[in-house]
N, C-alpha and C positions, 0 to 999 in steps of 0.2 A: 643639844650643845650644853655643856659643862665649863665651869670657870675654875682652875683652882690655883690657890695663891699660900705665897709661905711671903718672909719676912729675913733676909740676910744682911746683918750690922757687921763692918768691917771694924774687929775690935784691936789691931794692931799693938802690941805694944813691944819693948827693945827685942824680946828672948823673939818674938814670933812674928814677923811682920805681915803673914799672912794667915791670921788668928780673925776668924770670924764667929759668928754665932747664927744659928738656921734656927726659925721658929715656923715652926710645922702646931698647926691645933694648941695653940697654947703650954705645946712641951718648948723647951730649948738645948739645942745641940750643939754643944762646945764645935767648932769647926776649924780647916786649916789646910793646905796644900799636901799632897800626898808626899810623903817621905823622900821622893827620887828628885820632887822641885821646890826642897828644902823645907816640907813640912812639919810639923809637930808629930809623929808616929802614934802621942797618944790623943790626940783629935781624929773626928773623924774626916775624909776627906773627900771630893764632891766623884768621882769615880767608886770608890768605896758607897755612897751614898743612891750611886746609879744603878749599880750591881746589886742591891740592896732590893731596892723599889721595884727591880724589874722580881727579884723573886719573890720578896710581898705580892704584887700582882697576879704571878702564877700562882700562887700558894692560896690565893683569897678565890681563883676560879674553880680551882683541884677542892678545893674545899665545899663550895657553891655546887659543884656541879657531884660529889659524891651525896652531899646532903640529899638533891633532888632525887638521884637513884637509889637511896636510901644504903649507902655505903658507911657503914658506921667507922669514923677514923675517930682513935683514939689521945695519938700523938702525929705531931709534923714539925720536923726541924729542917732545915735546909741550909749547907755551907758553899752559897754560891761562888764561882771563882770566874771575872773579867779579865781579858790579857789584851793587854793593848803593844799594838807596832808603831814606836812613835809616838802622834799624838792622834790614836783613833782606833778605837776597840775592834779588834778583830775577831772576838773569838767571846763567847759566854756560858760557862759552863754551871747550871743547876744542879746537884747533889741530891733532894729532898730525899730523907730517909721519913718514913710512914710506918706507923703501929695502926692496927683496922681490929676492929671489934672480931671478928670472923679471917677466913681466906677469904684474898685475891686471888683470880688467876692471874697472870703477866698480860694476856689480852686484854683485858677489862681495864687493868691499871696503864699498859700504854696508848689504849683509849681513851682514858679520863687525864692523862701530862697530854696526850697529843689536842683535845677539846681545851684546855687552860689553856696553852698557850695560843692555840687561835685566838679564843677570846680576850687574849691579856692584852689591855689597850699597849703597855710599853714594849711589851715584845713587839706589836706591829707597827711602834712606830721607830724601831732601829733596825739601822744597815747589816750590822753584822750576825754572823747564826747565833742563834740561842739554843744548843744544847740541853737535854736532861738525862741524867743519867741516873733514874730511879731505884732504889731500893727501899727495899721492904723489909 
């Protein structure tokens, strides 16, 4: 069992009334409601933040688990995209493009997105699918 904790101050003021601040490890991240329920566009917002964390997650096991099989990745970026119906995410789509020291085959690399996401605590613990849609 694992504890983990962050730190959100509701910093309100006239322009923004849903202007927060998230303290994650001693960083701080300007915060704010997502643009469609009157947010700041340029904060970030806690959907935005979720989409985020679920492909950090993936991205930290694709990584973990290429290390172990001795899979040399060079670069990894990933332009995750959430779609919500409503107020409840239906849909999660990963993008992660990857640079590798060597060839992949496509077997090998949707072996290692399909192992990260088992493993990723946040993918299992939401309802809705989570998608990858890998390039190399």
């Amino acid at each position: 069992m694992s504890v983990h904790r962050a730190r959100v101050t509701w910093d309100a003021d006239g322009s923004d009334v849903r202007a927060h601040t998230v303290d994650l490890a001693g960083q701080r991240l300007a915060a704010s409601s997502a643009p469609d329920f009157g947010g700041n566009p340029e904060k970030a917002d806690p959907e935005e933040m979720f989409v985020a964390s679920l492909s950090s997650c993936h991205m930290l096991w694709f990584l973990a688990l290429a290390r172990t099989e001795r899979v040399g990745v060079t670069a990894y970026e990933d332009e995750p995209e959430g779609t919500m119906d409503g107020d409840k995410f239906i849909r999660i789509v990963l993008r992660p493009r990857i640079v590798f020291e060597g060839e992949i085959d496509g077997e090998r690399l949707d072996s290692l997105h399909r192992r990260a996401h088992e493993r990723c605590f946040i993918a299992s613990s939401v309802s809705c699918p989570v998608e990858v849609e890998a390039r190399v």
